[in-house]
C-alpha positions as CSV (number, residue, x, y, z in Angstrom):
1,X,18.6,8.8,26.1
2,X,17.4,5.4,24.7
3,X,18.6,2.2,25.3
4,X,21.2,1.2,22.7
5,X,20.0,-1.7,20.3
6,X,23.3,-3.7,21.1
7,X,25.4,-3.3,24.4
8,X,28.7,-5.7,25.3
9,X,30.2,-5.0,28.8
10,X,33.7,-6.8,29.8
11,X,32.6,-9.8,27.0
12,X,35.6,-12.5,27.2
13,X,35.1,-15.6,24.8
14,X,37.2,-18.8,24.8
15,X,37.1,-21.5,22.5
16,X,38.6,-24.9,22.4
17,X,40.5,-23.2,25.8
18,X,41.9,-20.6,23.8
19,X,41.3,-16.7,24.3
20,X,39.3,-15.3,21.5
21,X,37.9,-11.9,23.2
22,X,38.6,-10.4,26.2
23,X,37.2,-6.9,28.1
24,X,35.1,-6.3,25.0
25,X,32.8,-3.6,25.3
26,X,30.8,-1.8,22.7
27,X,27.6,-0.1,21.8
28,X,25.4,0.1,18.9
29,X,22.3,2.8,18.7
30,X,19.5,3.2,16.3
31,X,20.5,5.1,13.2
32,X,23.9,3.7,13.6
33,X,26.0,2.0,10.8
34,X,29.3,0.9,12.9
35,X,32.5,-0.8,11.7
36,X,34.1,-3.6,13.3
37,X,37.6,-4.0,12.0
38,X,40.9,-5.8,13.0
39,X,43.0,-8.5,11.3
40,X,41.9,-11.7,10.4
41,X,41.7,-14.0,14.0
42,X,41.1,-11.2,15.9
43,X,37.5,-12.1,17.1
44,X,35.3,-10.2,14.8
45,X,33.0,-13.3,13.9
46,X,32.8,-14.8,17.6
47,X,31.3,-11.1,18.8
48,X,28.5,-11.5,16.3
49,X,27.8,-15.3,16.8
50,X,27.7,-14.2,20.7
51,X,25.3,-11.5,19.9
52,X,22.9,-14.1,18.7
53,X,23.6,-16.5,21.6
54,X,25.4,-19.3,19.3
55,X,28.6,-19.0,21.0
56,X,29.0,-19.3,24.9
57,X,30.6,-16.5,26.9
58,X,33.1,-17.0,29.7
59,X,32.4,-14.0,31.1
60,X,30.6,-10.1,30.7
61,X,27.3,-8.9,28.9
62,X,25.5,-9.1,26.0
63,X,22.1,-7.2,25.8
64,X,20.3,-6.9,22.7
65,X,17.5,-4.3,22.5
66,X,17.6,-4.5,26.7
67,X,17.4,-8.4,26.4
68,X,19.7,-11.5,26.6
69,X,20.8,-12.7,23.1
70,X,18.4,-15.7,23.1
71,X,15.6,-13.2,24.5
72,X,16.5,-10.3,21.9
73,X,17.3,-12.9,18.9
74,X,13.9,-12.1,17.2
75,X,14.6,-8.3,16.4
76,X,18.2,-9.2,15.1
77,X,19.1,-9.9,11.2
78,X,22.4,-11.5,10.3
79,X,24.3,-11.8,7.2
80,X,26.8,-14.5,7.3
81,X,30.1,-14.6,5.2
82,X,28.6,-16.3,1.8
83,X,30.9,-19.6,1.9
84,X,28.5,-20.3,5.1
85,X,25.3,-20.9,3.1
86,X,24.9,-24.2,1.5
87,X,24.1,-23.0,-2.4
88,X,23.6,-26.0,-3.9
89,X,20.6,-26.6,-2.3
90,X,17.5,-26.9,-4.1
91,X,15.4,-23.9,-3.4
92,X,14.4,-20.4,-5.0
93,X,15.6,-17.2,-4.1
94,X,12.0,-16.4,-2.3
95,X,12.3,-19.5,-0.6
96,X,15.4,-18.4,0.9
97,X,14.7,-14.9,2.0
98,X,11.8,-16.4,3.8
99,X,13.5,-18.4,5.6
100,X,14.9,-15.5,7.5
101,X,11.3,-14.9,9.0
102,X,11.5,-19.0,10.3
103,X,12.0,-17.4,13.8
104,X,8.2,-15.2,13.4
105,X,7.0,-18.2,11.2
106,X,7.9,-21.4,13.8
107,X,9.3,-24.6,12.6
108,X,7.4,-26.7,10.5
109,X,4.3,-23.9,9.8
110,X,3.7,-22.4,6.4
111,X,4.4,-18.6,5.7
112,X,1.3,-16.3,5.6
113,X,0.8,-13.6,3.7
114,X,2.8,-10.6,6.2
115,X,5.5,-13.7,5.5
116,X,5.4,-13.3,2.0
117,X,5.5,-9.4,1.9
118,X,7.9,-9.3,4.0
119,X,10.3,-11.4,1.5
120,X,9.1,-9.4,-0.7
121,X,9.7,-5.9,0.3
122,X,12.9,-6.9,1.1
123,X,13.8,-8.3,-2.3
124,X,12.9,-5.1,-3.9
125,X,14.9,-3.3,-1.1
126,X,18.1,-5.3,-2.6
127,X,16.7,-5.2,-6.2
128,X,16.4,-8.8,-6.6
129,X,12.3,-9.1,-6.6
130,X,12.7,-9.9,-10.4
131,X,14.7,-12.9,-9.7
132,X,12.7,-14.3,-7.1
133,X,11.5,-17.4,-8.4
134,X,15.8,-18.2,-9.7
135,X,17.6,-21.0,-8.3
136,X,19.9,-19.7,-6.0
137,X,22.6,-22.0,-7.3
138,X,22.4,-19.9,-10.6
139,X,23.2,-16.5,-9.4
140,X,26.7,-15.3,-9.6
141,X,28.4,-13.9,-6.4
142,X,26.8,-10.5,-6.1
143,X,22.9,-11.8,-6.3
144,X,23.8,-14.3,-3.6
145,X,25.3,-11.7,-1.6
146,X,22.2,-9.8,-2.0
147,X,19.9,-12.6,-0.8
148,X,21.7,-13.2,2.1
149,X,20.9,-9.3,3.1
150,X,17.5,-9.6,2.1
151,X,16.8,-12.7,4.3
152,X,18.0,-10.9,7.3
153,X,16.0,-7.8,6.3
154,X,12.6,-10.2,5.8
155,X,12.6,-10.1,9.9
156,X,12.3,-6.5,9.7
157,X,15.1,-6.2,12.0
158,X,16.6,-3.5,14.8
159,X,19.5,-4.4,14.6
160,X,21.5,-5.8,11.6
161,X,24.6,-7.8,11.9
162,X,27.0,-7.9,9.3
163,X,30.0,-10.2,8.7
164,X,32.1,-9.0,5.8
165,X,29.2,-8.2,3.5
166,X,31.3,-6.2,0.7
167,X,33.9,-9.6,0.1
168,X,34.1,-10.6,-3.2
169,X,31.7,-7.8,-5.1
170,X,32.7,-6.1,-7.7
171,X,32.1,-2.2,-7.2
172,X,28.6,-1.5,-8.2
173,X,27.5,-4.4,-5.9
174,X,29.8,-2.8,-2.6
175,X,28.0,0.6,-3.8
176,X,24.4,-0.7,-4.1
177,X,25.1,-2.6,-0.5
178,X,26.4,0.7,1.2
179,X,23.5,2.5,0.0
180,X,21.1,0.2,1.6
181,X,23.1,-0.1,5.2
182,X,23.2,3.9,4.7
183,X,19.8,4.0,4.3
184,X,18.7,1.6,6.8
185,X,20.6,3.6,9.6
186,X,18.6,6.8,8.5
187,X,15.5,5.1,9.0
188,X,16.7,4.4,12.8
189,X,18.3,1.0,12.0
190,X,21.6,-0.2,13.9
191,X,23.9,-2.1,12.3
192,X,26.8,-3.8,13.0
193,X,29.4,-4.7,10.6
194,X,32.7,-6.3,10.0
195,X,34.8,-5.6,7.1
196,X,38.6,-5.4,5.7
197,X,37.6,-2.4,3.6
198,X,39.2,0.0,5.8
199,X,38.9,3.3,3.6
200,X,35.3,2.0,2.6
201,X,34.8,2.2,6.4
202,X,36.6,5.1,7.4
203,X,34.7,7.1,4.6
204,X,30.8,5.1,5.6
205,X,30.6,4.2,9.2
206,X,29.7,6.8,11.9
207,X,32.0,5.0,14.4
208,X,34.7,2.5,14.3
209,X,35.9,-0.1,16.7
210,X,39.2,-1.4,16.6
211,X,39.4,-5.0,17.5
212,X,42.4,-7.6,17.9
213,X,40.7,-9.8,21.0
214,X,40.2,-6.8,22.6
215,X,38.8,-2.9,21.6
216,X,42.2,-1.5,20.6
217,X,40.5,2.3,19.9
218,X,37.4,3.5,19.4
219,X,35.6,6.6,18.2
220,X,34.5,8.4,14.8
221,X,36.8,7.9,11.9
222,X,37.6,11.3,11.6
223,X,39.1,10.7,15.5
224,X,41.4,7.7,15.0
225,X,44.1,9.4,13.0
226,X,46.9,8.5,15.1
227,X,48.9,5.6,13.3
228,X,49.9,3.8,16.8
229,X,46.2,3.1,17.6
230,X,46.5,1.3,13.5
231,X,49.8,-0.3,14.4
232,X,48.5,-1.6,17.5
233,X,45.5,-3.0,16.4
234,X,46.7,-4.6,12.5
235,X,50.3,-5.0,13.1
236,X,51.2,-3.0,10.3
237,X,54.8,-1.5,10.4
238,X,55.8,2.1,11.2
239,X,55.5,3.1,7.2
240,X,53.5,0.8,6.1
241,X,52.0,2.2,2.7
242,X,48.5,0.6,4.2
243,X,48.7,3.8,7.0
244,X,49.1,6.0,3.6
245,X,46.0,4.5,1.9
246,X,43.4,5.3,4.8
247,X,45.3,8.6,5.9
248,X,46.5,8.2,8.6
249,X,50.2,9.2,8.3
250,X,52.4,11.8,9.6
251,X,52.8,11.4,13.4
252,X,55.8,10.3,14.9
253,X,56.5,6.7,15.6
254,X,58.7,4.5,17.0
């Protein structure tokens, strides 16, 4: 069996001296699309940003691709949460997406032309290649989105990391997005992604990880029907019309 794109053994995480994740472990695989959910605070962002080595663990592993995050950063895309990118800046969509390839390009050198196709087959992958040349401070919420997935796609990743991608979009957008990460894990991709659309991700990923510090369940969606593992992980109450909406109702609890 190969080695899994992304592995996390026992990861704990403190910042500012407080506990942010403890006895983490997880797995991603090629031709994965996995969900990391759990309520707002519960870690989600810090498990990326210590994928990429931008955080400091306390303790446990982080191998990406068989590597240590600053060893394995170069096969690993990330989309940040949008508010994160500075859009007022003064640069073109293309300009953008190729900055995603800074990493293969090195500081301070010019894109070649593999740079350039690169940003470009990854606009077209996102069907934004038209607006290439567009300040990025003119498109609306969904295009921005969309060049935020297509930088992290320019580096031709292994593994794609995720945070929230879907927030904000209006439908066609989420559907156009879900495609894409659907498609990408048939071609072998992983990917790794956090998001609050919990029927969205019962209904797209292949496996789900519960998180609130620490992995409160785990498995395929179709195995995490028991509402405790729900309650545990969201606080929602026994009831809660939030357990009707993803289907997971029915079982006794107490």
């Amino acid at each position: 069996m190969s080695e899994p794109e992304l592995r996390v053994e026992d990861l704990a995480v403190e910042l500012g001296g407080r506990e942010v994740l403890r006895e983490v472990t997880l797995e991603v695989s090629g031709g994965e699309l996995v969900g990391l959910i759990g309520p707002n605070g519960a870690g989600k962002t810090t498990l990326l940003r210590s994928t990429l080595g931008l955080v400091r663990v306390r303790s446990g592993t982080i191998r990406v691709s068989g590597r240590t995050p600053n060893l394995g950063r170069r096969s690993v895309g990330y989309v940040p949460q949008r508010h994160e990118f500075a859009w007022d800046f003064p640069i073109s969509v293309e300009d953008v997406v190729l900055s995603g390839r800074v990493g293969v390009i090195g500081w301070g050198r010019r894109p070649g032309v593999e740079d350039f196709r690169a940003a470009r087959d990854a606009l077209e992958r996102v069907q934004m290649h038209h607006l290439r040349a567009r300040p990025v401070g003119q498109l609306s919420g969904g295009q921005r989105q969309r060049v935020l997935v297509a930088r992290a796609l320019a580096l031709r990743p292994r593994l794609l990391l995720l945070d929230e991608p879907f927030t904000g979009l209006d439908i066609p957008t989420q559907e156009l997005l879900m495609d894409l990460f659907t498609s990408l894990a048939g071609e072998g991709r992983a990917l790794l992604m956090t998001t609050h659309d919990l029927a969205g991700a019962l209904v797209s990923c292949d496996r789900l990880y519960l998180v609130n510090r620490s992995v409160v369940a785990a498995g395929r969606p179709e195995d995490l029907t028991d509402p405790r593992i729900w309650i545990d992980a969201f606080g929602f109450r026994p009831g809660s019309p939030l357990l009707t909406t993803i289907g997971v109702t029915g079982a006794d609890v107490r």
